[in-house]
NULOKE-808115 format. One line per field, with one value per residue (C-alpha): residue number from 1; x, y, z. Coordinates in steps of 0.5 Angstrom, whole numbers. Example, Ala and Ser with C-alpha at 12.3 -4.5 7.8 and 13.67 -1.06 7.14 Angstrom:
! residues 2
n [1/2]
c1 [25/27]
c2 [-9/-2]
c3 [16/14]
END
This chain:
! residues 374
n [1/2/3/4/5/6/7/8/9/10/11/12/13/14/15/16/17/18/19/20/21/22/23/24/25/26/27/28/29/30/31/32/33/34/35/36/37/38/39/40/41/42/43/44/45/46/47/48/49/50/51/52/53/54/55/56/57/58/59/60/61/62/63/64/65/66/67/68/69/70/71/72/73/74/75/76/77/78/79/80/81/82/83/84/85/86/87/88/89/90/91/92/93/94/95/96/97/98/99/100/101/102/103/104/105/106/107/108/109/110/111/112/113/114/115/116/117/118/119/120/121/122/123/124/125/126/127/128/129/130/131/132/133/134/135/136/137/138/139/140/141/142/143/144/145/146/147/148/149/150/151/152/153/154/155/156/157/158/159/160/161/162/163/164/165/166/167/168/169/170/171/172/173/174/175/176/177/178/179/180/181/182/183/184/185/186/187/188/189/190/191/192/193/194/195/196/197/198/199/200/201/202/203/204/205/206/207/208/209/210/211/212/213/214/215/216/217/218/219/220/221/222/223/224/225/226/227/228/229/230/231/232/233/234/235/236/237/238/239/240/241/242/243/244/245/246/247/248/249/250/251/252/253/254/255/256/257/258/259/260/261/262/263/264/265/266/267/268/269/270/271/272/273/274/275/276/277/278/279/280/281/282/283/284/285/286/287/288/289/290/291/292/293/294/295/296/297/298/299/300/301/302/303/304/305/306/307/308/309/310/311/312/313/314/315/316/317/318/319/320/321/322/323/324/325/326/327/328/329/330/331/332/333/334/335/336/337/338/339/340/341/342/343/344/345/346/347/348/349/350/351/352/353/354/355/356/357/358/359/360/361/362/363/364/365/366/367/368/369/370/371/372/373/374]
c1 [0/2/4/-3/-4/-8/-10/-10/-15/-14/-16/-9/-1/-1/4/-1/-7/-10/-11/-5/-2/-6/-5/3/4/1/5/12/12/9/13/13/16/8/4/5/0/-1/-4/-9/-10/-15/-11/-4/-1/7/10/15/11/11/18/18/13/16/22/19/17/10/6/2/-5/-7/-14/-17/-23/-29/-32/-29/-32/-31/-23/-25/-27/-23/-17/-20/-21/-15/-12/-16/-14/-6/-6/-10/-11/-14/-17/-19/-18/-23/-20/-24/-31/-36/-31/-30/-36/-33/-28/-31/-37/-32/-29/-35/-34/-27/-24/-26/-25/-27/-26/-30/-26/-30/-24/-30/-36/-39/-40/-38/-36/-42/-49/-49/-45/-47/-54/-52/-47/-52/-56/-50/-48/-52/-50/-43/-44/-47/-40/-37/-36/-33/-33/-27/-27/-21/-26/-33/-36/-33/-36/-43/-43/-42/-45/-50/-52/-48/-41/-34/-27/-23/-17/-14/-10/-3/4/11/11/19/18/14/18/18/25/28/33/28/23/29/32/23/22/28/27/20/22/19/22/18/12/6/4/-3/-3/-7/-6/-11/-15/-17/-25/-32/-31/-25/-29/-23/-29/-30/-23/-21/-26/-24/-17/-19/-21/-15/-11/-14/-13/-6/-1/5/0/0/-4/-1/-6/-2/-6/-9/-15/-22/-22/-15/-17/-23/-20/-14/-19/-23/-16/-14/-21/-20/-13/-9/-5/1/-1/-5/-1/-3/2/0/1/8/12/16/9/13/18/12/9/14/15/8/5/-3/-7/-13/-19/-26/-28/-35/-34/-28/-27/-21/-16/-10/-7/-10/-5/1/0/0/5/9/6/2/-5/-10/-17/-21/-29/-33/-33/-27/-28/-26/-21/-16/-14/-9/-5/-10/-9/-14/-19/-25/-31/-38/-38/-45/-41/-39/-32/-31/-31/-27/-22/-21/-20/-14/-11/-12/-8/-3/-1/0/6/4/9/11/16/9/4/10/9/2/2/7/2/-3/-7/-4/3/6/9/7/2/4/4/-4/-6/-2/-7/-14/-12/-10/-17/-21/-19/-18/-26/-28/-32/-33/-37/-34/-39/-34/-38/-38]
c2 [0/7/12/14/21/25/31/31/37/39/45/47/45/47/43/42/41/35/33/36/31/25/27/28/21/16/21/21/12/13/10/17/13/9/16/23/27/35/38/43/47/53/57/60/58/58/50/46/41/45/45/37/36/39/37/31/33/35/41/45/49/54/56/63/64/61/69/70/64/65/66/60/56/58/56/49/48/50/45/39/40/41/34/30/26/20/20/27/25/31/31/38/38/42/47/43/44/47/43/36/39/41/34/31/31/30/26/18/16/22/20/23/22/24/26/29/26/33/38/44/47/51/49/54/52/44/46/50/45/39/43/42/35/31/35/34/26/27/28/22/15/13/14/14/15/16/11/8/14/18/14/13/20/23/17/14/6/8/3/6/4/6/9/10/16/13/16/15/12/13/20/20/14/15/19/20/25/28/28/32/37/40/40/43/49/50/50/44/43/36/38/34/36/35/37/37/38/42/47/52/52/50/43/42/43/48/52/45/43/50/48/41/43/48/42/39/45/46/38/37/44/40/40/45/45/46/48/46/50/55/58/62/61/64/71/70/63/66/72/67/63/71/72/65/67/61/64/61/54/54/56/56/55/57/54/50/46/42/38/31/34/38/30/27/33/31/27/25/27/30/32/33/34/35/30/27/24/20/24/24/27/22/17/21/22/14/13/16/11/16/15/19/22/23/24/18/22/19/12/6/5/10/7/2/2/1/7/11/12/14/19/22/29/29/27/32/37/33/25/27/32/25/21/26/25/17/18/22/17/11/10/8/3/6/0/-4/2/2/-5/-5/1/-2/-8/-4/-1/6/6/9/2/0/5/9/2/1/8/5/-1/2/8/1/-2/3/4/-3/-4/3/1/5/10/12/8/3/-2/-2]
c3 [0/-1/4/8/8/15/16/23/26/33/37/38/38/46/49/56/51/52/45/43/47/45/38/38/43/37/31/35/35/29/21/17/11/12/14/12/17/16/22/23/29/29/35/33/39/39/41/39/36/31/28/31/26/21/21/19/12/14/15/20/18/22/20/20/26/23/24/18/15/8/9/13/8/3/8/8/1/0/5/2/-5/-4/1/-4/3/5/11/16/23/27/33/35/34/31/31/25/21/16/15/15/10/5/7/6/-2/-3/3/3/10/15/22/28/34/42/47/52/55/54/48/52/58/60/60/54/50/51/49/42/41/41/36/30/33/28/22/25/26/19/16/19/16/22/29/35/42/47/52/52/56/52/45/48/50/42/38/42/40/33/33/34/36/42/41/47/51/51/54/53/60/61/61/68/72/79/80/88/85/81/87/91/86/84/91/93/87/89/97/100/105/108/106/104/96/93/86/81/73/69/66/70/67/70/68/73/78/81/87/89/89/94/98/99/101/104/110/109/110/117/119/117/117/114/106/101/94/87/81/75/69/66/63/63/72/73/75/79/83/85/88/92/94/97/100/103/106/104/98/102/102/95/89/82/78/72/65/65/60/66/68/68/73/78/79/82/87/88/94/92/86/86/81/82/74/73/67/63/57/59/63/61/67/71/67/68/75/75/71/77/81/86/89/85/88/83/81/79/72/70/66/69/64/66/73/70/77/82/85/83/88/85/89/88/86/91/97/102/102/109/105/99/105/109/102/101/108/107/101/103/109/104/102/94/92/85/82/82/79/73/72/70/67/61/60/59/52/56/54/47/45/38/39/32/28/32/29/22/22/24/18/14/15/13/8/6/8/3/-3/-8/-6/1/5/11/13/22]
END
């Protein structure tokens, strides 16, 4: 078989975005003599991915807003057209609608890929967005999914394949030298850490997060909380963080690239999302062997160590603040966690040539009218 050529839509090459993350795990393991993927993302947001994608002979498009559709669809024509590709692999919903129309006449094979168990992140957005999702799904032939919850969220009884969140597990193995070297640059001490990563947005459940710490914070002085991420919250959580009196025990850090490093200074993991699609930071903070508290909204398939403890969002602050101290009095044993994480589907192993094969079976299953066969 020739090359398979991709276009891979993405919101963005943000090295904290999750999809970024997603997309850019499977294509880093991938065989670039057997698949040329081009990106499109519809953020112009500075990242080393992209030169790391280009040095590899393939391209980043960046679309203009899709306020100005008609430069929008001129854009998407225009990348359809000089691609000749095989597959478009929609990573970013509705947003894309533009794009997977116009796909829709000249690409064979269109993927439709659900990274959330939500279609917004407001009850507003969610409500506008259901409205377009059946002429999105339209545009599909094929479906994916980063977990069950995540597909059955999205397309309902229709079939689809899970394609699931993998990391390069080496990159988050438990280092003590490490561990020592973060902790002494960001003035520890022996404090205990709790930490989350994530976006700051509504659907992170960050209010409810200050709250819970909050209680912990009063029955144990030696913890502080680390928020690692950025997003639409950052200025009114910071408020309520001051209006609470606790800016020297709860630091938000920010958007950061030293991620892998932040973990291993970290004790427990901590994420009370209102939904999750995955929840990939929950993988990686696995991957270093810690216990993670997190909501009930994360699927199951991401506890690959069994140190996941999950909660209702409906049980009170003080239940999710005695998980956390339970948690911080263990004594996780890493080297196990390690293990099970690399014989689980969740590591970058092979990942690139089992994203070869799925792109390989569509097409082969195409008939001559585009139409693939569940």
């Amino acid at each position: 078989m020739d090359k398979i050529k991709v276009l891979m839509l993405v919101p963005n090459l943000r090295v904290s975005n999750g999809v970024a993350t997603f997309s850019m795990n499977y294509y880093r393991t991938m065989d670039h003599g057997s698949v040329k993927m081009d990106f499109v993302t519809y953020r112009d947001i500075e990242s080393p991915y992209i030169d790391e994608i280009r040095e590899n002979g393939d391209e980043v498009y960046v679309l203009p807003p899709v306020k100005n559709i008609v430069a929008h669809c001129k854009e998407c024509v225009s990348v359809i057209r000089s691609g000749c590709y095989d597959i478009i692999h929609d990573n970013s919903l509705l947003i894309t609608l533009p794009m997977m129309l116009i796909a829709k006449k000249h690409i064979g094979i269109r993927v439709l890929h659900s990274h959330s168990a939500r279609l917004g992140e407001t009850a507003k957005n969610e409500k506008r967005n259901k409205l377009f999702l059946p002429i999105l799904l339209n545009t599909a032939n094929c479906y994916a999914a980063c977990s069950t919850k995540a597909g059955r969220s999205l397309f309902g009884d229709h079939p689809f394949t899970v394609i699931p969140n993998v990391i390069h597990a080496e990159s988050f193995r438990f280092d003590e030298k490490t561990r020592e070297s973060v902790r002494a640059r960001e003035n520890c001490g022996t404090q205990k850490i709790v930490g989350t990563v994530g976006r700051l947005t509504d659907a992170k459940n960050p209010y409810f997060a200050i709250d819970v710490m909050e209680d912990v914070l009063k029955r144990d002085d030696s913890v502080v909380y680390w928020w690692i991420g950025s997003g639409a919250l950052d200025q009114p959580v910071a408020e309520y963080v001051r209006a609470k009196g606790l800016e020297d025990r709860i630091r938000l850090f920010g958007s950061r690239t030293d991620v892998t490093e932040l973990l291993q200074a970290i004790d427990v993991f901590f994420m009370p999302s209102k939904n999750e699609g995955f929840g990939l930071a929950c993988l990686e903070a696995s991957a270093t062997g810690l216990p993670c508290v997190v909501s009930d909204q994360f699927p199951a398939e991401v506890n690959v160590t069994g140190q996941v403890r999950f909660l209702s969002l409906l049980k009170r602050k003080e239940e999710w603040a005695d998980a956390l101290l339970e948690a911080l009095d263990c004594k996780p044993d890493r080297d196990a966690a390690y293990a099970r994480l690399l014989n689980s589907a969740c590591t970058d192993t092979d990942a690139g040539k089992k994203l070869y094969e799925f792109y390989r079976k569509l097409l082969e299953r195409q008939d001559e009218k585009g139409v693939i066969p569940c």
